[in-house]
N, C-alpha and C positions, 0 to 999 in steps of 0.2 A: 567648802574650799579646802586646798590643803598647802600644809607649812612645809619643806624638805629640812630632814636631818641628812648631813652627807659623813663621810670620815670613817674606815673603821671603828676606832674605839666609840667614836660618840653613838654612832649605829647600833655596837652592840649594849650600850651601855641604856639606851632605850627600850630593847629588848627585853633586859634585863625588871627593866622599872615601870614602864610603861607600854606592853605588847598590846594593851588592845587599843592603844590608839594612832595604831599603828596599819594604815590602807592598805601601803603596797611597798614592795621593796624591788629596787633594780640595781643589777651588778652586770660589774663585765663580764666575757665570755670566759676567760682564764678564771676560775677559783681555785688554784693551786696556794696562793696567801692561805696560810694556816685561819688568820681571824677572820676572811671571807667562808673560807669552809664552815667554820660556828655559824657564822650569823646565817649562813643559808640552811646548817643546821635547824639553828634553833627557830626563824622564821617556821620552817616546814612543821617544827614542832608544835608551832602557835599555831598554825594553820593558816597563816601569811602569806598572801600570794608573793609570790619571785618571778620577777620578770629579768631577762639576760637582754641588755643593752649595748651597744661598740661605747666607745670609751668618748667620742664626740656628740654623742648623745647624752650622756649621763653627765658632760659637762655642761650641755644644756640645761637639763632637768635641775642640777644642782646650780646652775649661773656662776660656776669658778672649772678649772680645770684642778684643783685640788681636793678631788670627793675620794681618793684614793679607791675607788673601781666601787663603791655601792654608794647610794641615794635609799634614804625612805622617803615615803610619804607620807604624812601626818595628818588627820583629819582634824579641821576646825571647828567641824559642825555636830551640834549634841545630838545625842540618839538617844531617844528614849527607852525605857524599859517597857515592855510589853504589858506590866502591871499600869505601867501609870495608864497607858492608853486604855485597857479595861474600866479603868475604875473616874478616869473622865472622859467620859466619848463622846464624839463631837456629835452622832446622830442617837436617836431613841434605839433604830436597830442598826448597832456599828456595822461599817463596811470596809473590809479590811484586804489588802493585796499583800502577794508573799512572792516574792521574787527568789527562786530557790538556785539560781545559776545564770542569770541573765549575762554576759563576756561583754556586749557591745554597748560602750556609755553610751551611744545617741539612744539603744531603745532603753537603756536603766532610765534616762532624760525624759524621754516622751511618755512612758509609764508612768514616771512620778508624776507628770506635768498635766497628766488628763485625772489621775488617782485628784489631783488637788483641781481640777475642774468643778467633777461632780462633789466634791466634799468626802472624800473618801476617810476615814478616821486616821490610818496610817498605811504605809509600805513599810514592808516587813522585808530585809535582808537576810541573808544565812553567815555568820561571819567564816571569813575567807574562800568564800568561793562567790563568782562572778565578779564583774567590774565594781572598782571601789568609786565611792561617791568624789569624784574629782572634777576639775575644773569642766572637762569636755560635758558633764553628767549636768553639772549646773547648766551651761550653758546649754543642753538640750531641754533642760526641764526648762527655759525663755524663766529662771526664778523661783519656779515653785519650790525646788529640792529645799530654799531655807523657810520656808512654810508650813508643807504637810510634815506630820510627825514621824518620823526615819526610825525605827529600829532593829535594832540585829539581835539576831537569837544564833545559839551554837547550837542546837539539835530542831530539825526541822518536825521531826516528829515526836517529840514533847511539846515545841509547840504548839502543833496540831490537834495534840490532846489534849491542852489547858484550853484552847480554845471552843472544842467540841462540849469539855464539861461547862464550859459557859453559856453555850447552848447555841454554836455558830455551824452551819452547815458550810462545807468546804464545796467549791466548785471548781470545774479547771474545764476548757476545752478541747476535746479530739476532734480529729477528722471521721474516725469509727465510729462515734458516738450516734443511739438512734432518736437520741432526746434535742427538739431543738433549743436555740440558748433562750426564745421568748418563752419557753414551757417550764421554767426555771421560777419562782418563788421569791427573788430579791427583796422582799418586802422585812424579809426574817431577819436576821443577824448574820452573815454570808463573808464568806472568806473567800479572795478569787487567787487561784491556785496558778500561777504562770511556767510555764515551761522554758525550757531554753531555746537557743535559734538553733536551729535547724534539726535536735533531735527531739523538741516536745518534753512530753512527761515521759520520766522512767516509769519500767512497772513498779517499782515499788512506792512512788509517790500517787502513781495513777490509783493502786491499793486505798490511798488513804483518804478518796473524795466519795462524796456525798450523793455529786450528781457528775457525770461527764456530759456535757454539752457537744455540739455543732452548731458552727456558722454555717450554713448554706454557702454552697459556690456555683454559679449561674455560667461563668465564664470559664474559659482553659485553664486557667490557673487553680492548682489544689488545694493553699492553702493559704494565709495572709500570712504579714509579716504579725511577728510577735507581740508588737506596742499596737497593731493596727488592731489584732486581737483583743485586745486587753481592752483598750480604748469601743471598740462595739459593745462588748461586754458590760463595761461600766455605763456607757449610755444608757441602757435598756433595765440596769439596776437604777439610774437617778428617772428614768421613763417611769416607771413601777412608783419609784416611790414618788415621785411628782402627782402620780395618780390619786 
């Protein structure tokens, strides 16, 4: 869940002391205010996302009309370091999801919500990019988001590589892929690699997997949604290991 800071100075004074716990931040459309130009500054320097709100909206967000034109968002909820989750995993061979861009909290919600179905070790965030773990995010994951273990890393390929020297093979789904997603190995220590809506894996993330999969499509349609993706996936990895 998350707490609002509103006010310029208390905004940037957050900033200042506490950036990484710090989700999202919304201002009005005018940043002409000197101390809004910083904090949109300095946010962009933290790699914060900024979202631009009308001024009856952010008195929403903030519950006063006295947020003087920015809102943050605070997150309440602990994130783990990537170390703890290595060094107690919740399976023999951990199974780990990395959300490298996901925008839309119902599917950040529905990923985490099946990742804690099958017992996934953790969902892996990229800090400041894709939707922050906020109320809409809880409310998709139906609870799971204060469960499975959440954390955020700032370089997606360092951790990619702490991961492989541990001895996790990376997987992600395409549509070009000639490999199907049952011809996959789940059984091992397996990292599932998710792409964004609508443009997938970049090449330079598609570079850094193991295996590229395909789902099979029988019908018109090309490709699934991204949580429905994810969610096939993890099935056929608790399938494997059920086995």
């Amino acid at each position: 869940m998350n707490d609002i800071v509103y006010g310029r100075n208390a905004v940037l004074e957050l900033l200042a002391s506490d950036p990484e716990k710090v989700e999202k931040i919304y201002m009005q459309f005018n940043t002409a205010h000197h101390k809004l130009r910083e904090i949109l500054i300095t946010a962009k320097r933290s790699r914060i996302p900024v979202g631009k709100a009308r001024l009856e909206k952010l008195g929403e967000i903030a519950g006063t009309t006295k947020h003087q034109g920015v809102c943050a968002l605070i997150s309440t909820i602990r994130y783990y370091q990537l170390e703890e989750v290595l060094q107690t995993p919740r399976n023999t061979n951990p199974l780990i999801v990395i959300l490298p861009g996901l925008n839309d909290p119902h599917n950040v919600g529905a990923v985490i919500r099946t990742a804690e179905a099958v017992a996934a070790d953790a969902v892996i965030l990229i800090d400041g990019k894709g939707a922050p773990v906020n109320a809409a995010v809880h409310k998709a994951s139906a609870g799971a988001a204060s469960h499975i273990r959440l954390c955020k890393v700032r370089n997606l390929a360092a951790c990619l590589k702490t991961l492989r020297e541990k001895g996790f093979q990376v997987i992600a789904a395409d549509m070009q892929a000639e490999k199907n997603y049952t011809d996959v190995d789940f059984r091992l220590p397996s990292v599932l690699l998710m792409g964004s809506e609508g443009e997938g894996l970049d090449a330079r993330n598609r570079e850094q997997c193991d295996s590229l999969v395909r789902i099979p499509m029988a019908g018109c349609v090309e490709s699934l949604n991204v949580s429905v993706s994810a969610g096939v996936l993890l099935y056929e990895a608790m399938r494997q290991r059920l086995l």
